[in-house]
C-alpha positions as CSV (number, residue, x, y, z in Angstrom):
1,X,14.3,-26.4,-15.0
2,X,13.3,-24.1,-17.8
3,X,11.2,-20.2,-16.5
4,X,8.0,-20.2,-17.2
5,X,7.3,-19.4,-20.5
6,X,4.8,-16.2,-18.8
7,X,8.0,-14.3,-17.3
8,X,11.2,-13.3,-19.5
9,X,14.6,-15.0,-18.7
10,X,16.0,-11.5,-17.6
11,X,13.1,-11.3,-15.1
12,X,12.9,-14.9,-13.8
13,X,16.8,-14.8,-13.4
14,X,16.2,-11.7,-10.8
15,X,13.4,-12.6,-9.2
16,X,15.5,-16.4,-8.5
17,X,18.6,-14.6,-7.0
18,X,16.1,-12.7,-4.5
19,X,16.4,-15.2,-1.4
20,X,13.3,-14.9,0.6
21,X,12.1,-14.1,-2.6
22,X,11.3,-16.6,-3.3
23,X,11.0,-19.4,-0.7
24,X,7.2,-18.0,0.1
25,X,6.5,-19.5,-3.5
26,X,7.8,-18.3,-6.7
27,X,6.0,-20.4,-9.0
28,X,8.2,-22.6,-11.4
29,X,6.8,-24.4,-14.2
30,X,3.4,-24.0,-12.3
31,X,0.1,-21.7,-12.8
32,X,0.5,-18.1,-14.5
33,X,2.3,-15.1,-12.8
34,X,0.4,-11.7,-12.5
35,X,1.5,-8.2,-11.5
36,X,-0.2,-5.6,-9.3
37,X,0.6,-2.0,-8.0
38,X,-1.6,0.1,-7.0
39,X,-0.2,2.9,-7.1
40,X,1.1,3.0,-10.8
41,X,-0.9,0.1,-12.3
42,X,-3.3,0.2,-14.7
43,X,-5.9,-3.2,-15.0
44,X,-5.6,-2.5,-18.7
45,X,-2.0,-3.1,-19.0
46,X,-0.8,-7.2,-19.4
47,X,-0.4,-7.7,-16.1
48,X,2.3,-10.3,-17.0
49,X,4.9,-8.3,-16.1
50,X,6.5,-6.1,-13.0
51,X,6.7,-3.3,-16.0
52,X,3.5,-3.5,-17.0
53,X,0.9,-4.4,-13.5
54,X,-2.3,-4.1,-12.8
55,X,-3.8,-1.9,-10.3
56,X,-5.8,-4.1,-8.4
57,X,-6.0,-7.9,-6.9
58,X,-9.3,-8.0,-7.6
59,X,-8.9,-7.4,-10.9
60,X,-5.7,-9.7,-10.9
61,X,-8.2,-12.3,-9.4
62,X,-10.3,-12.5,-12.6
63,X,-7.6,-13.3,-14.7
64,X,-6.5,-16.6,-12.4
65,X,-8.0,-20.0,-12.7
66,X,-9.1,-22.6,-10.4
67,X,-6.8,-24.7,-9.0
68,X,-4.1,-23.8,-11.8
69,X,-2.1,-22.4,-9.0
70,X,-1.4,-19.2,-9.8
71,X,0.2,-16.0,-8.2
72,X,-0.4,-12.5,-7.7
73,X,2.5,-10.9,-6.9
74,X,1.5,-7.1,-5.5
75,X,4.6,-4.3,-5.8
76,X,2.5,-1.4,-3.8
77,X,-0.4,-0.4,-3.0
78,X,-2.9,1.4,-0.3
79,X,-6.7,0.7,-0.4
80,X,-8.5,-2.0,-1.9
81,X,-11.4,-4.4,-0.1
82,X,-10.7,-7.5,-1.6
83,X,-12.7,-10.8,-2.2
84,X,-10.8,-14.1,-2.5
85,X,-12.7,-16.5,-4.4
86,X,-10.5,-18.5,-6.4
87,X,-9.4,-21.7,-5.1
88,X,-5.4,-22.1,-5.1
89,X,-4.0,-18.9,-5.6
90,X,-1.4,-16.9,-3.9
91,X,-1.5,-13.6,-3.0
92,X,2.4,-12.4,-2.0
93,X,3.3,-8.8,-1.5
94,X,6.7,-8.2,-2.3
95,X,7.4,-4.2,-1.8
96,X,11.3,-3.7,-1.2
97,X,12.1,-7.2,-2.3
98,X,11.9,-5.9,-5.9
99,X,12.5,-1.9,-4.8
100,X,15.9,-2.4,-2.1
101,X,15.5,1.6,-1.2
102,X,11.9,1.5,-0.1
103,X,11.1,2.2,3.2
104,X,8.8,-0.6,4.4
105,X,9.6,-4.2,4.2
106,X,5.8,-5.1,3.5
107,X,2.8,-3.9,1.1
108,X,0.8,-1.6,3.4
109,X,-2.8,-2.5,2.6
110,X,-6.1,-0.4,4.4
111,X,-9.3,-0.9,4.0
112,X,-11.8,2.1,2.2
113,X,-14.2,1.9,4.6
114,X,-15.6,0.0,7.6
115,X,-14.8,-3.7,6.1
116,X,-12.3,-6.2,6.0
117,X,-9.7,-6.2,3.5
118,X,-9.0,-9.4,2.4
119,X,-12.4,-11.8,2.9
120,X,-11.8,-15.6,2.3
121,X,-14.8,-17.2,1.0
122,X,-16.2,-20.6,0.0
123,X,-14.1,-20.6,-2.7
124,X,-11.0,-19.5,-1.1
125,X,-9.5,-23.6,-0.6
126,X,-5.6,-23.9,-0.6
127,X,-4.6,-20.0,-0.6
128,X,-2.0,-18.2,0.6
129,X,-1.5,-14.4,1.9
130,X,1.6,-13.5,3.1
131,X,3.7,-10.6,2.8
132,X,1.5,-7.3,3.7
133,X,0.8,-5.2,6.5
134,X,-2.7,-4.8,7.6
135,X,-4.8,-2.1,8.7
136,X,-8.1,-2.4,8.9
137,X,-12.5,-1.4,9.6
138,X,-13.3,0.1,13.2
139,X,-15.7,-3.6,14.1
140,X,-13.9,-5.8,11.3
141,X,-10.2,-7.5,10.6
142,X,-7.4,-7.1,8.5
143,X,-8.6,-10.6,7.0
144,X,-11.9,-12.4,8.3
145,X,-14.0,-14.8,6.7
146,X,-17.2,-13.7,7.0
147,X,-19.3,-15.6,4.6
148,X,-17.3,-18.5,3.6
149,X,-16.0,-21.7,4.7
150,X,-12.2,-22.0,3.5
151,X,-9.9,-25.4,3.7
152,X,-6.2,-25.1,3.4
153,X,-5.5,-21.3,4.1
154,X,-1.9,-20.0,4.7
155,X,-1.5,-16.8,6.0
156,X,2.1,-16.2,6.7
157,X,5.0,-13.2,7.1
158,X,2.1,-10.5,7.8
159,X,1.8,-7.4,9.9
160,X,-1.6,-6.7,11.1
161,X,-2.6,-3.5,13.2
162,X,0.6,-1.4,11.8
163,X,-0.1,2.1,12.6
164,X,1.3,3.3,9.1
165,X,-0.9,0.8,7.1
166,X,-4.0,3.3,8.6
167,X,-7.0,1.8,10.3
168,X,-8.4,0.7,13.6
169,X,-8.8,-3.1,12.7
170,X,-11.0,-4.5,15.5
171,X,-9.4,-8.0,15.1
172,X,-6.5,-9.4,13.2
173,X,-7.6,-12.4,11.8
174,X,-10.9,-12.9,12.7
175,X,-12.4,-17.0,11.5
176,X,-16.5,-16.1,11.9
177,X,-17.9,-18.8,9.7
178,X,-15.8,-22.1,9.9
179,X,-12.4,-22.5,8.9
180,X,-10.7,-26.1,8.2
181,X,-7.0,-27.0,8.4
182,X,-5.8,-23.2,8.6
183,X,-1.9,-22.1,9.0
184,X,-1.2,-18.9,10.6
185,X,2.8,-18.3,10.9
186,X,5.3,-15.6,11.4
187,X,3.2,-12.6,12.1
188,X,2.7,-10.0,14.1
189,X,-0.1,-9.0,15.4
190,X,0.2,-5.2,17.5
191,X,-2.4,-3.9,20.0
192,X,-3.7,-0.5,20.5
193,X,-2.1,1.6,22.7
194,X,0.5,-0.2,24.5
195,X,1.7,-2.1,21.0
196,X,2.2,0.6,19.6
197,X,0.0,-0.5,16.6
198,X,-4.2,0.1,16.1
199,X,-5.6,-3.8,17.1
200,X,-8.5,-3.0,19.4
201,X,-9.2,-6.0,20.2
202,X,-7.8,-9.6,19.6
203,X,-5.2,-10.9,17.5
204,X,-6.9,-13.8,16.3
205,X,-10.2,-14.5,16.8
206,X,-12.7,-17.6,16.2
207,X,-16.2,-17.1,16.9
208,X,-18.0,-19.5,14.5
209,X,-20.7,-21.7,14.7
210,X,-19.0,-24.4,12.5
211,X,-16.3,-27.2,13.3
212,X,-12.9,-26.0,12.6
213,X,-10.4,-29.3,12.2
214,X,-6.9,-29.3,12.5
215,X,-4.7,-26.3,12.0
216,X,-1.8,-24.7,13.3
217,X,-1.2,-21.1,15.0
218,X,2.4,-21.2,15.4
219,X,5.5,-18.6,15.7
220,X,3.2,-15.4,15.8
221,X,4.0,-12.8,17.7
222,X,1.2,-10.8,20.0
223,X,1.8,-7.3,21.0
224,X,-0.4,-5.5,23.7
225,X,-3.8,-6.7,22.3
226,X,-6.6,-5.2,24.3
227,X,-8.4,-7.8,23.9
228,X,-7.3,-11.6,23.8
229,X,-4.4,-13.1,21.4
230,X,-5.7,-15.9,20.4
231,X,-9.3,-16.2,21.4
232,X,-11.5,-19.1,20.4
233,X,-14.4,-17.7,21.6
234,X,-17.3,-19.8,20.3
235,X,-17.1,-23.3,17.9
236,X,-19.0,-25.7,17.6
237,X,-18.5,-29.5,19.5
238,X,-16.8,-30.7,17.2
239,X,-13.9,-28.6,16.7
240,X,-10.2,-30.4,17.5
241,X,-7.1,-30.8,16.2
242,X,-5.4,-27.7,15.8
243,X,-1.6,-26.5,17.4
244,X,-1.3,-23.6,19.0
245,X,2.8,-23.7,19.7
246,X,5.5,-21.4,19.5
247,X,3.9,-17.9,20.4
248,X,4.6,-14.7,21.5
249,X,2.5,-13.0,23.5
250,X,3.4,-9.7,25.6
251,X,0.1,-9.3,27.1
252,X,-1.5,-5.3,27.8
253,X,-2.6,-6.1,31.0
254,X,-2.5,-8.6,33.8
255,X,-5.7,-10.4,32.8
256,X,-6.8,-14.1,32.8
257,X,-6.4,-15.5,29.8
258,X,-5.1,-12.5,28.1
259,X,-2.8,-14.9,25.5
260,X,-4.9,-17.4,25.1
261,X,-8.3,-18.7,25.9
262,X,-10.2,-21.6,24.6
263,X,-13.9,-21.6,25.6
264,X,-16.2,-24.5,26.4
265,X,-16.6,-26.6,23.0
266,X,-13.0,-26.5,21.9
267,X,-11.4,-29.9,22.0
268,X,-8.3,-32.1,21.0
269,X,-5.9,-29.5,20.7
270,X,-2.3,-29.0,21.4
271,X,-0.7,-25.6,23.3
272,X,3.1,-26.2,23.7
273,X,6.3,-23.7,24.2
274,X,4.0,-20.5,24.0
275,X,5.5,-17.7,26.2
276,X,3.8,-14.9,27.6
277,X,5.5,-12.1,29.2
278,X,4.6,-8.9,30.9
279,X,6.3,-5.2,31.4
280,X,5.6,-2.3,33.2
281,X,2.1,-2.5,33.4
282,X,2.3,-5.0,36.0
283,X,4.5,-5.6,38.9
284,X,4.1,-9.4,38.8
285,X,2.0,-11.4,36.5
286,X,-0.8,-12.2,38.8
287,X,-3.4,-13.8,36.4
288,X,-2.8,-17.0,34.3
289,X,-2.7,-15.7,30.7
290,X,-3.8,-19.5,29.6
291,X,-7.8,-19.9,30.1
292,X,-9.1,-23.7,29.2
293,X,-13.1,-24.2,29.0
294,X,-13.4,-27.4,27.7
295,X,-15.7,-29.5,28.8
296,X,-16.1,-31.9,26.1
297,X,-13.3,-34.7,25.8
298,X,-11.2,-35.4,24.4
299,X,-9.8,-32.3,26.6
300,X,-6.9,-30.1,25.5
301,X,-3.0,-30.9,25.8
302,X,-1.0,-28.3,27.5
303,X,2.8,-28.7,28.1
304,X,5.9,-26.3,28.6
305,X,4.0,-23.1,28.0
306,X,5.5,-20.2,30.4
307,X,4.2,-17.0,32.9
308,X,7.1,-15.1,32.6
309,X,9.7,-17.7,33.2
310,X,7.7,-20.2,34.7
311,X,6.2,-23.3,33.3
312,X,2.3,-23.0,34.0
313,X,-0.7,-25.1,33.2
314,X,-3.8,-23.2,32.0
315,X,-6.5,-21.5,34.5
């Protein structure tokens, strides 16, 4: 298949020989291609190039269209607050992928101020993030969704609560609207102290008055979170549908429901093969780290989900 006619051969032949490189999406034939760095960008340059970026996403974002399903591919950067409001776009930080000798495997992004950095909106259907580390505001998340109500996100191969990236994030991922058919995979998520990262809080946290349906939370990996790691604190009745499977959770403290806890409304989901361990802060995990609520059927599935190395059904 011929390069896209956006990105010279020399350039498309690299970026193909880059393995990971490109399996999170390295768009052939499909949508336009824009640069960002933020540290040596400029959002008067093309943007078309790795040569020639932009400086910001935000501006990157203006240049994408609707559903053409383009990508922002993001060299470096720092500090940027960042609203996502084009439908089908993706938003991949590459750091030493292109630059071998650099010294983090991710794009550290922190917020300027007490806010999220990356906000999903209405207009956020069908996106994908995946590729950065996250700090984050003191009382908001590396990515939350504050005012919109996205279908289709992917967030994937992300760091969130990195002490380098700077930041006290209060909550990973934090769903406070609604949220429909959501992928969370491959990241970590590390908890302030005892994780050795700046989460304050829970890894990811859903506290919305909408219906969230179907999803999957699966192959994360939870680090001494304060708080909960996955937490679906408040939804609405009709919530159901979504996989929770795969986890990692080393919990901070021998606490029920300290990986995950589901409260009253949630419904029709399915927890298998999570793990949740515990280290020197306890002797013995007392406490089952899996709390289930529900009260409204259809009830939740639980199978082959272990304390330590037992098999345990949820509190």
């Amino acid at each position: 298949m011929a390069s896209p006619n956006h990105v010279d051969n020399a350039i498309y032949e690299l970026l193909s020989s880059l393995g990971w490189g490109l399996t999170t999406g390295f768009p052939i034939g499909n949508g336009r291609v824009f640069w960002v760095d933020g540290l040596a960008g400029n959002d008067g340059n093309s943007g078309t190039r790795p040569d020639d970026p932009f400086a910001t996403i935000t501006f990157a974002l203006t240049q994408c269209v609707a559903d053409r399903n383009d990508y922002i591919f993001v060299l470096d950067h720092w500090q940027e607050v960042v609203a996502i409001n084009i439908t089908r776009v993706h938003i991949i930080g590459l750091s030493n992928y292109l630059r071998p000798n650099s010294n983090h495997s991710f794009v550290q992004m922190n917020a300027a101020a007490d806010t999220a950095i990356f906000t999903v909106t209405a207009l956020s259907n069908n996106c994908e993030i995946a590729g950065f580390s996250f700090g984050g505001g003191a009382t908001h998340a590396g990515i939350e969704n504050a005012g919109g109500t996205p279908m289709g996100l992917h967030i994937h191969d992300c760091v969130f609560g990195h002490s380098f990236a700077g930041g006290t994030p209060q909550d990973g991922i934090r769903i406070s609207v609604n949220a429909t058919n959501i992928r969370i995979e491959h990241c970590v998520f590390l908890g302030a102290p005892g994780g050795k990262g700046t989460i304050t809080r829970d890894g990811i946290r859903w506290l919305c008055g909408g219906d969230p349906l179907n999803g999957d939370i699966e192959n994360n990996t939870f680090n001494a979170l304060p708080g909960i790691g996955v937490n679906f604190a408040q939804v609405a009745a009709a919530t159901g549908g979504i996989v929770i499977k795969d986890n990692i959770f080393a919990c901070e403290s021998d606490k029920q429901g300290a990986a995950i806890t589901m409260e009253a409304t949630t419904r029709g989901f399915i927890v298998t093969g999570n793990k949740a361990l515990y280290g020197q802060v306890t002797a013995g995990m007392i406490n089952n780290p899996y709390l289930d609520n529900a009260i409204v059927a259809p009830f939740n599935a639980w199978m082959a989900n272990y304390k330590g190395n037992a098999l345990v059904d949820p509190a």
